[in-house]
C-alpha positions in Angstrom: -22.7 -4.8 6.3 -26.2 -6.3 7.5 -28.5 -6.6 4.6 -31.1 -7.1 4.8 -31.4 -6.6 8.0 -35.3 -8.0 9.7 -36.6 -6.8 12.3 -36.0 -9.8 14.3 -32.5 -9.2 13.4 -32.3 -5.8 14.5 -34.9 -6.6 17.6 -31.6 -9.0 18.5 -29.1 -6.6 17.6 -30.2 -3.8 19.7 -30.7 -5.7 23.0 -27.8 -8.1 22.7 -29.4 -11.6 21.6 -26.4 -13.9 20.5 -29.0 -16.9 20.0 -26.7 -17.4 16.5 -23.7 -16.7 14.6 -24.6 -13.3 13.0 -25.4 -11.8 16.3 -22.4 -12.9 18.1 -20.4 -11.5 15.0 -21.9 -8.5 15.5 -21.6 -8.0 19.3 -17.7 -8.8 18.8 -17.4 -6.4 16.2 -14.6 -3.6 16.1 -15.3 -2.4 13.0 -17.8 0.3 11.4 -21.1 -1.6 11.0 -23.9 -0.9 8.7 -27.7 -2.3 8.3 -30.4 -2.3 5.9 -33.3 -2.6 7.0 -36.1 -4.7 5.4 -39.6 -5.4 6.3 -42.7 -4.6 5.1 -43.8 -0.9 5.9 -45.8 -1.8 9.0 -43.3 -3.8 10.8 -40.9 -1.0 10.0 -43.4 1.6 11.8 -44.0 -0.2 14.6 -42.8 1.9 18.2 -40.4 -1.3 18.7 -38.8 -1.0 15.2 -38.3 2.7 15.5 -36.9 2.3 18.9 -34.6 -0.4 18.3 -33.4 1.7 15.3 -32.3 4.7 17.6 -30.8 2.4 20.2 -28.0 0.9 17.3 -27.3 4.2 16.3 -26.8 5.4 19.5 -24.7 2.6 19.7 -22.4 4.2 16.6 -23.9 1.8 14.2 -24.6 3.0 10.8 -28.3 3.0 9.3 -28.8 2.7 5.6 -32.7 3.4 4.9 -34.3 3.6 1.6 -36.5 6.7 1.5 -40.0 6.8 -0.1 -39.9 8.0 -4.0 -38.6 6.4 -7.1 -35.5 5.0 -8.2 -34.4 3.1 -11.5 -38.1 3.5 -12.8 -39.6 1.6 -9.7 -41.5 3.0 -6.3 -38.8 2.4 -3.1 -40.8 2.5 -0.2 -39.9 2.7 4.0 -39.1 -0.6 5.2 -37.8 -2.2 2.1 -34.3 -2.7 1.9 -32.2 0.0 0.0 -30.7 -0.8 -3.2 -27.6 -2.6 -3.7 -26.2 -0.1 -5.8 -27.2 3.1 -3.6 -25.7 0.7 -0.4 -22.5 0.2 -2.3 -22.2 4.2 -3.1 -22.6 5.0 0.6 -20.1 3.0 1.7 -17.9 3.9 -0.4 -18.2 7.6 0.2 -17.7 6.6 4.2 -14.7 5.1 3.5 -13.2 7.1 0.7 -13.9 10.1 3.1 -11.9 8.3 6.7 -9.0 7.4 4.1 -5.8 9.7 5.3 -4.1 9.4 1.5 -7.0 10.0 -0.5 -6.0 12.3 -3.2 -2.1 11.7 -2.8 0.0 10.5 -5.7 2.9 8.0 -4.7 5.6 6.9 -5.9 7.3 3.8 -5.1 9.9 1.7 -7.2 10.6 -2.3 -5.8 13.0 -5.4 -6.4 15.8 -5.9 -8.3 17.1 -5.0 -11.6 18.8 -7.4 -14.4 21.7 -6.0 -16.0 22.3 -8.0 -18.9 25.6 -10.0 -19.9 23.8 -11.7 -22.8 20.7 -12.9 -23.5 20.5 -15.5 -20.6 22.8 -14.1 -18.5 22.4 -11.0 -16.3 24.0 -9.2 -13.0 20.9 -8.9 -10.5 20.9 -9.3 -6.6 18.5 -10.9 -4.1 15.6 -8.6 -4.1 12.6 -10.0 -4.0 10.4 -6.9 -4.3 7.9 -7.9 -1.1 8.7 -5.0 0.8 8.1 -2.5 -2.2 5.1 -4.2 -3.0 3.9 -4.2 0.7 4.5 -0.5 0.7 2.4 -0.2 -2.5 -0.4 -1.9 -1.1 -0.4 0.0 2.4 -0.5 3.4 0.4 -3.5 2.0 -1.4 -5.5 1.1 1.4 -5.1 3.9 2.8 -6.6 5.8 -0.2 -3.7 7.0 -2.5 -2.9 6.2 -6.2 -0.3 4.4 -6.5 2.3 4.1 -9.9 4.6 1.1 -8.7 7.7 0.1 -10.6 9.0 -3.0 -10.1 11.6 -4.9 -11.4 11.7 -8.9 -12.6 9.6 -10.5 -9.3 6.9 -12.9 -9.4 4.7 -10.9 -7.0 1.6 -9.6 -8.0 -1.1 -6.7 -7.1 -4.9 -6.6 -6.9 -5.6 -3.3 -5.7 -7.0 -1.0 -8.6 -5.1 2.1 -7.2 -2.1 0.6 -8.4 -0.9 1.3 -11.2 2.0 -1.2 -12.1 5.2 -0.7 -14.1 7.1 -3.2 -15.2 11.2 -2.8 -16.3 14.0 -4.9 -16.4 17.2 -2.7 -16.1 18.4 0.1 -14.2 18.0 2.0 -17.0 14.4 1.0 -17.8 13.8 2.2 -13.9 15.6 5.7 -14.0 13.6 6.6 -17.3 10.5 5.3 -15.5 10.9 7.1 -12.1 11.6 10.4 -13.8 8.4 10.5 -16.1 6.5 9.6 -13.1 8.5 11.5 -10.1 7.5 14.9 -11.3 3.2 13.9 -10.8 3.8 12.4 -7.6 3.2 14.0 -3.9 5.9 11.5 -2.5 8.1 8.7 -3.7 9.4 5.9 -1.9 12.7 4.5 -3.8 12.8 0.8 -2.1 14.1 -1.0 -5.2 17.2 -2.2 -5.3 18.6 -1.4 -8.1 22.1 -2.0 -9.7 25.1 0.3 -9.2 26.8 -1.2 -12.3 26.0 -2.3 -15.8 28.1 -4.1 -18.5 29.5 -1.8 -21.3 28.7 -4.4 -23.4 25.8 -6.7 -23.6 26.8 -9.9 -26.2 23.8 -10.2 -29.4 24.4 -13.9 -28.6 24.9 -16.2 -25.4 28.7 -16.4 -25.1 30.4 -19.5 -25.0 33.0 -21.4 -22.5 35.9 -20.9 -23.6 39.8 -21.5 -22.5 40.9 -18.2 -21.4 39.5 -16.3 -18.1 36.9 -14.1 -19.6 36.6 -10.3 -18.6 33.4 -7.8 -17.7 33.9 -4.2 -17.8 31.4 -2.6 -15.9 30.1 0.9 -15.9 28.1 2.9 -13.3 23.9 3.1 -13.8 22.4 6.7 -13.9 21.9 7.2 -9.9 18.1 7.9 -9.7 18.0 8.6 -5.5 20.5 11.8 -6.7 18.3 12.6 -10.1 15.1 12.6 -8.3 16.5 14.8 -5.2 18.1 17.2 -7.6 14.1 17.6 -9.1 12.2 17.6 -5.6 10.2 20.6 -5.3 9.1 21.8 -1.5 6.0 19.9 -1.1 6.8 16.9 -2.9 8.7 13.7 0.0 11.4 11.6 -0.8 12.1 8.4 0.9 14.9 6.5 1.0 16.2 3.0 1.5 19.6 2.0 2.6 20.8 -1.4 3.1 24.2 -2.0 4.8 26.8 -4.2 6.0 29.0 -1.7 8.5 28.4 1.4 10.0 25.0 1.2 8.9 23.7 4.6 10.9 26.5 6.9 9.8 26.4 5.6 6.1 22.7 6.4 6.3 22.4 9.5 7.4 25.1 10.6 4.9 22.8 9.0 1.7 19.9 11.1 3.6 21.8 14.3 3.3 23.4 13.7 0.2 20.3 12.8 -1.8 18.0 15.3 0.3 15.7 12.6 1.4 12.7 13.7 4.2 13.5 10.1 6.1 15.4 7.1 5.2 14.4 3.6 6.3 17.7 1.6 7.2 18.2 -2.0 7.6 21.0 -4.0 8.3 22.5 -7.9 6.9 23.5 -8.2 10.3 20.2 -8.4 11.8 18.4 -12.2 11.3 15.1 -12.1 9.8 15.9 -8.8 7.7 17.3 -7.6 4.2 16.6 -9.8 1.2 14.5 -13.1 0.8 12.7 -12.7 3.6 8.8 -12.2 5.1 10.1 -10.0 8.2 12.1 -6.8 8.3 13.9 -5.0 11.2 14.2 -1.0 10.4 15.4 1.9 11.5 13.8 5.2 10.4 16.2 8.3 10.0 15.2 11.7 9.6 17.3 14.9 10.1 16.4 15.1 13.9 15.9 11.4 14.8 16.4 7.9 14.6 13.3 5.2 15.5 14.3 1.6 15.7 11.3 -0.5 15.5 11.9 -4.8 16.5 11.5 -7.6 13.8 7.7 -7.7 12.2 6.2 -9.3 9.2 6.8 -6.9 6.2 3.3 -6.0 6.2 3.6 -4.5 9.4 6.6 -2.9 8.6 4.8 -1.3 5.8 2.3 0.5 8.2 5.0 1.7 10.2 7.0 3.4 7.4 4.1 4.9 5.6 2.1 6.3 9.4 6.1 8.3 9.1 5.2 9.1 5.6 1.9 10.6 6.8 3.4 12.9 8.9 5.7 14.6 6.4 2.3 15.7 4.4 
């Protein structure tokens, strides 16, 4: 965005004058570009002005011109620069309207959970919620509203089309995902969450004490299964499975089982991938296919998982 934009500026612009750092910024620029114009009404006339106007938006620039009339009480006259305000609106309706998501709801639940012993101990895993939270913001920038619930990480999230809920337990997570699943377009279930939970959790921290001490466990409400059971026709499920052995063939039974559209698998076997880490290797599983994709930054593994999710709309 080019404001304000003189007509020396534009002059350059139009016939390629990279005499200083704004111009050669613009001539190496992929992106949309926009300019405001502002000059004084003469300037803004003149055969050259006009001219160089049609030659950037022949060139796919973007022209935002304040028209003559009134706005905010005050006379807004040809050549001066639009108002911030009005500027800000029209980009935001280009971009809102080249967003693919815009108008979906999603879904998507991230790290681990704490299953608590007592009140300072706790059964968790090694989640560290960066791939949720990278799917989160991928489905944002690409327009959609976003509820994300996350378990105990120490990541954060600035986009405002995320909405952000916090829970502790497994529990806390199934009751969360089934108020919000039924709202939702898709939902992508990437947190880990715990199979098991004490039957007991101790008022007070329990002490050391001579004898071996023993932790019954019983299983958490399986939320993949609740959800799949409640998906209507148009709504997408994604799943996530993390193995150890026979990764493919466990997979694909999880996506039949608990009618997922796709399920993204990774492996502990492959470096660089599963838990603690910035990069991820994946396969994507659907009922016809499976796509491998190499080792990339989480980020990018984000784009690839949700340009699948795009498809299924």
């Amino acid at each position: 965005m080019i404001a304000p934009a003189t007509a020396s500026t534009i002059g350059k612009m139009a016939n390629g004058i990279a005499d200083n750092m704004l111009i050669t910024t613009y001539l190496s620029m992929k992106a949309p570009v926009f300019i405001a114009p502002a000059m004084d009404l003469d300037m803004y006339r003149h055969p050259s002005t006009q001219h160089n106007l049609e030659v950037l938006k022949s060139y796919g620039n973007h022209i935002i011109e304040a028209a003559d009339g009134f706005l905010a009480s005050h006379l807004v006259g040809k050549g001066r620069m639009q108002e911030p305000e009005v500027i800000i609106e029209q980009l935001e309706k280009f971009f809102s309207s080249s967003l693919p998501m815009k108008g979906k709801k999603v879904m998507i639940t991230a790290g681990p959970t704490y299953e608590k012993i007592d009140p300072v101990r706790f059964i968790g895993n090694y989640s560290s919620g960066k791939m949720g939270f990278a799917l989160a913001e991928e489905c944002a920038n690409r327009g959609a509203e976003v509820t994300l619930i996350s378990g105990p990480v120490s990541l954060s999230v600035n986009n405002p089309l995320i909405k952000r809920v916090d829970v502790e337990c497994a529990d806390e997570m199934y009751r969360a995902a089934k108020e919000e699943f039924s709202n939702c377009d898709a939902a992508i279930l990437c947190a880990a969450v715990a199979d098991f939970t004490p039957e007991e959790s101790a008022p007070t921290k329990i002490k050391r004490g001579k004898d071996d001490m023993v932790l019954r466990l019983k299983p958490t409400q399986d939320i993949a299964a609740a959800l799949g059971k409640e998906k209507r026709d148009n709504q997408i499920l994604v799943g996530f499975a993390l193995e150890t052995n026979n990764e493919q063939k466990n997979a694909r039974e999880k996506l039949e089982r608990k009618r997922f559209n796709f399920i993204v698998l990774n492996s502990l076997n492959d470096k660089g991938a599963g838990f603690r880490h910035d990069t991820n290797k994946i396969s994507i599983i659907d009922k016809e296919s499976v796509t491998e994709y190499p080792l990339k930054s989480k980020d990018e593994v984000a784009k690839d998982i949700i340009d699948k999710l795009n498809k299924e709309f």
